[in-house]
N, C-alpha and C positions, 0 to 999 in steps of 0.2 A: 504494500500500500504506500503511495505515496501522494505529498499535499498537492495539489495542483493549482490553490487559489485562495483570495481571503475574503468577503464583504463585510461591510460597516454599514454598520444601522444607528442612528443617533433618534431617540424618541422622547419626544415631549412626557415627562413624567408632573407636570404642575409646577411642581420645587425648582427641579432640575429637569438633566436630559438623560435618560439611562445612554449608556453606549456599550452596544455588544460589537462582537467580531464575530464572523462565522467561517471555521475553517472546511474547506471544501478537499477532498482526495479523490483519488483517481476510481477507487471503487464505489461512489455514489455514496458515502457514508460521513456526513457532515458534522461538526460540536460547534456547541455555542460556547465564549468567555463574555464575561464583565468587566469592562476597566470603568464605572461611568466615573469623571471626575471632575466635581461641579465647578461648574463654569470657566472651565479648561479644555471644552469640547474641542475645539479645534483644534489645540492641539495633538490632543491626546487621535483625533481620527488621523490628524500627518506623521506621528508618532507609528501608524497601524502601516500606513503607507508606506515608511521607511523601512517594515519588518518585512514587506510583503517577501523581497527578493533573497533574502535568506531562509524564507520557510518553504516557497517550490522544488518541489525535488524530493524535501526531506523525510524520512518516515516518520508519521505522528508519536509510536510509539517511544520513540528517542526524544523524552522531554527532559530528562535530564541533561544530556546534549544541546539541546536547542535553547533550552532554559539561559546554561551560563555560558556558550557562545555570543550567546545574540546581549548579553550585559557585559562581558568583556568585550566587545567589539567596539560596543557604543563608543568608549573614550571618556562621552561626558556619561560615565554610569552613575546610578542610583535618582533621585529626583521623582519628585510623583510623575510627570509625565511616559518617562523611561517604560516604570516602574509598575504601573499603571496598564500601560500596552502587554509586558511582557506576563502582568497577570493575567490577562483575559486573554492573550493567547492560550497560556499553559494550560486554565481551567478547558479552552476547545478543545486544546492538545487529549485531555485525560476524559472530557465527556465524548469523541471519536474512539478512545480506547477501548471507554467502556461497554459504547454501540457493538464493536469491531466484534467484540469476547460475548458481548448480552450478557453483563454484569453491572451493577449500578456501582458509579466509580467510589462509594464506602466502603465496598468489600475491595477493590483493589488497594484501596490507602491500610488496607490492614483488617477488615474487618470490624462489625460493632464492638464497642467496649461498654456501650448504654445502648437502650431502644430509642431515646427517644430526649432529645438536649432540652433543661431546664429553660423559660425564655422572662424574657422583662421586655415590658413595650416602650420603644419611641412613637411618639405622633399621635398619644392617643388625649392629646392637649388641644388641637388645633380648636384654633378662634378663643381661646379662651384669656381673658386679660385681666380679671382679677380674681383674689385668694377663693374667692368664694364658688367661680366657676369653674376651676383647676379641680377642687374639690368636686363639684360635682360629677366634672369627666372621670377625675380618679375611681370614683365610684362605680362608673359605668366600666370601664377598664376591668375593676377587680371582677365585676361580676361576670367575665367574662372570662378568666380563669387566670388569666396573667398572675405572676408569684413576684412581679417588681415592675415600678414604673423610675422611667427616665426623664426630666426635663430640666429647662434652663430657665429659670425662675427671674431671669438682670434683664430684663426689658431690654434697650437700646445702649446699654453701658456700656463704656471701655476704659482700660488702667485702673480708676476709682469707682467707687457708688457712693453717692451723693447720699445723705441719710435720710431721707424721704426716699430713695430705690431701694437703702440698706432697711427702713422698717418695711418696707411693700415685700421685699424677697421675703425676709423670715415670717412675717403674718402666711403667706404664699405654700412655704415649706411646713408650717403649723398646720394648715390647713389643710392639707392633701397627706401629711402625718398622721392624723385624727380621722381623715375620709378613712383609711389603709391598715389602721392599726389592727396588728394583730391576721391580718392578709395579707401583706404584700411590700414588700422592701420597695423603700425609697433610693434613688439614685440623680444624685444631684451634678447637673450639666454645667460648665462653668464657659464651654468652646473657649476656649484659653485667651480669657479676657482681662487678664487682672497683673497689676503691676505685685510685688510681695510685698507689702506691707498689706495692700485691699486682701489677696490671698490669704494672708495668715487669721487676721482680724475674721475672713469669711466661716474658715476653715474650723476656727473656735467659737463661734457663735452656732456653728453648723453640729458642735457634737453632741447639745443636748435631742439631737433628733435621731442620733443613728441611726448616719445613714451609711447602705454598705458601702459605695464609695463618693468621694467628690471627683468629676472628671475632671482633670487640665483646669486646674485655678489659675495657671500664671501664663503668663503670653510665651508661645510656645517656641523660642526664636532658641531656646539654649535650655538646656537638661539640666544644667547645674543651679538655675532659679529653681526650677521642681523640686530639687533633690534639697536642696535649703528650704523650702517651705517644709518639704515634706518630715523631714530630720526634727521641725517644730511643731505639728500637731498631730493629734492623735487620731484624728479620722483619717479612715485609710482612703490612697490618691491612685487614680487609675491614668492610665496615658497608654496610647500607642496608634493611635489614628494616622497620626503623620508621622510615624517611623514606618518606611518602605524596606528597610535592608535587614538581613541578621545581626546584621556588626550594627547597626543604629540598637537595636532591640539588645543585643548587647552591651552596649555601653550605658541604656538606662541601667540595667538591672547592676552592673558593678556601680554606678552610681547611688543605688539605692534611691533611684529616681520615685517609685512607685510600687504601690502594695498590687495591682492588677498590671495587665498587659491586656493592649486591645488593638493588635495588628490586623489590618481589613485585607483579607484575601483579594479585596479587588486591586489595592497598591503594592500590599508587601510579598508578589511571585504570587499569585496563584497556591495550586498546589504543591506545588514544588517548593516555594521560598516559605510558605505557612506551617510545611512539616516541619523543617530544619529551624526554624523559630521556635514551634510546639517544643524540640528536642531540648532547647538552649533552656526555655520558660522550666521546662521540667526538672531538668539538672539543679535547677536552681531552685524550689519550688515556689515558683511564680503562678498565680495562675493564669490562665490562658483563656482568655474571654475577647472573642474576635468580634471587633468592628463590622456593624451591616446595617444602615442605614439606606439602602439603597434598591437595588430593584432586584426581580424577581431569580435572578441568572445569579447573583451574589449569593441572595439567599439558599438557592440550592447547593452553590456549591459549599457553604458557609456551614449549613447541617451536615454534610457528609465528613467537613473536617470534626465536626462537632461529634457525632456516634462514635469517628473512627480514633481519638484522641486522647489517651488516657490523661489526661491534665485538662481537659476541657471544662469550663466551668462553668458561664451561663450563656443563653446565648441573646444577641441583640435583634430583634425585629421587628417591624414595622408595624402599629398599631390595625392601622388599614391600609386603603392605595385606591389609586384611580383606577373610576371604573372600567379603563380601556387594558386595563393591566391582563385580564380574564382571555381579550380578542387578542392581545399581541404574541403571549406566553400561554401554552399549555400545560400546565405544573401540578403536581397533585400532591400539595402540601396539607397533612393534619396536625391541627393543634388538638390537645386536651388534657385535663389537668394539669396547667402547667407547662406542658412539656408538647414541643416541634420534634414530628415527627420527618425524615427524611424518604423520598419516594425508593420504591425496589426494581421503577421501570433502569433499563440500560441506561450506563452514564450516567447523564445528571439530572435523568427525567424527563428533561422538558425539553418541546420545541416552540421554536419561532414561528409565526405566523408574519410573512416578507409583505402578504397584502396591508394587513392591520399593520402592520409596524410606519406602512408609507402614510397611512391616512391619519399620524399622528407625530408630523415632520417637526425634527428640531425646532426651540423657541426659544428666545431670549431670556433669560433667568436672572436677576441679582440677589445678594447672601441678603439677606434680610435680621442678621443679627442684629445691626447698628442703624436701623429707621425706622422701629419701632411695629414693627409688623411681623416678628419673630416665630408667630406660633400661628400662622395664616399657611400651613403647608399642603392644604387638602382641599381638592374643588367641595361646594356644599355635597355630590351625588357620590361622594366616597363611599368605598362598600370593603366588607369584608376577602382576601384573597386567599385565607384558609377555611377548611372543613374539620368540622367538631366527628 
């Protein structure tokens, strides 16, 4: 077998744009990856384009090959765009293998080690802007089995919070404490907004709520502000979104950057750069909570790391999604009690639907952390993407 081609699909997800790759071989047996990386789209599809003429010819099953050819070559290696490409290759690279064998690629990563990965929802906030409505979604949230919710309580802040944001936050995190208690762990989002003095101050006002962790308190330009926050409070700090490399994920962890690790398969290698991660996280006992924020292709492949991973520890997904998500991706994902189950179809499950993917063409997206429109991530006709 050998690749013979790649196509790129860039789809309007509301937030952002998912961005799949589809590799194509010579025996009619196609995989999909995920690089989407918001609002990087372009580059990231010239990033696909640059891969293209090192992956013709090559056998899919040679990912380890392909894998660290195509980052030693580069020159300028590592960087989320790089980074980014060479995951969502590798993920098509291992969902082709799985097709090829008619094996679902968890049993190739090694087999389960759980049935079925613990999860915590992001998004299930949207439109919500004060303490009292947070609370209510929390609610709706829990009653729908979720064991932890995730959000970013600092409105449009950056460096400091003014103390009118600082009582709105903690009223915010009371309030959705109290919806939760006693179901469902709290997980407090910071997107690495805070100079370390706001950090510290946030980080000790935060422990009367334990919570499992605080994400990225401090602006994320350098490991060693983390590692000094972190050295000073007692809630445990989670990071690893924008570490793409082993050797990044490495030098948190000899830093003592962080109590969790949260490298997103769709940046840091695919399959290939997330096991040798998982390896590092382990040795060290780190746990291993991947980043998935994003679309439907991340997510699968993001459960199969999750079953197949004895250091796996919870996993991140998407409260709901839009409702084109159902016409673009054929995916047969279960939640219940708790716990995301991974499909048993070949590979990674799912296919792409090339018609619905055109009728939902790239759009313009900006980050909405910093103008006041944070938790606006979901058209109103949002709907559920998994089955109970």
């Amino acid at each position: 077998m050998k690749i013979t081609g790649l196509k790129t699909f860039c789809i309007d997800c509301y937030r952002t744009n998912w961005t799949f790759v589809k590799i194509l071989t010579d025996e009619g047996i196609s995989g999909i990856g995920e690089g989407t990386l918001e609002y990087k789209e372009n580059a990231l599809l010239g990033a696909f384009a640059d891969l293209e003429h090192a992956l013709v010819g090559r056998d899919p099953f040679d990912t380890e090959a392909i894998w660290s050819e195509n980052y030693r070559d580069a020159y300028w290696r590592g960087g989320p765009v790089l980074m980014s490409a060479l995951s969502a290759v590798d993920m098509a690279l291992w969902d082709v293998k799985g097709k090829a064998l008619g094996l679902p690629v968890w049993k190739l990563l090694g087999g389960k080690c759980r049935e079925g990965v613990p999860c915590y929802a992001n998004g299930w906030f949207t439109g919500a802007r004060e303490p009292e409505e947070f609370a209510a979604k929390a609610e709706a949230a829990v009653a729908k089995g979720f064991k932890g919710l995730k959000w970013d309580p600092f409105g449009k802040n950056f460096r400091q919070l003014p103390p009118d944001a600082f009582k709105k936050a903690m009223r915010c995190v009371a309030a959705v404490k109290a919806a939760v208690e006693g179901k469902a762990e709290i997980l407090i989002e910071c997107h690495g907004r805070f100079d370390v003095p706001t950090a510290l101050r946030l980080c000790n006002a935060l422990e009367e709520y334990g919570p499992y962790w605080v994400e990225e308190p401090v602006i994320p330009d350098t490991l060693r502000a983390l590692a000094d926050v972190r050295s000073r409070v007692r809630v445990p700090i989670a990071c690893g979104e924008r570490l793409y490399t082993v050797q990044q994920i490495f030098d948190a962890i000899e830093l003592r950057a962080c109590d969790y690790l949260q490298p997103d398969s769709s940046h840091a290698g695919g399959f290939t750069g997330m096991k040798k991660i998982a390896g590092v996280c382990e040795a060290r006992q780190i746990p291993f909570c991947a980043h998935n924020p994003s679309g439907p292709v991340a997510n699968a492949a993001t459960l199969a790391l999750g079953v197949s991973t004895p250091g796996y520890c919870i996993h991140e997904t998407l409260f709901d999604d839009v409702p084109w998500r159902a016409d673009v991706i054929d995916e047969d994902v279960r939640f219940s009690g708790g716990l995301m189950y991974p499909s048993d179809r070949p590979g990674l499950g799912i296919e792409l639907d090339e018609k619905a993917a055109a009728a939902h063409p790239k759009a313009d997206h900006w980050l909405r952390h910093y103008i006041g429109t944070l938790t606006d991530i979901r058209p109103p006709e949002t709907r559920d993407y998994w089955h109970t």
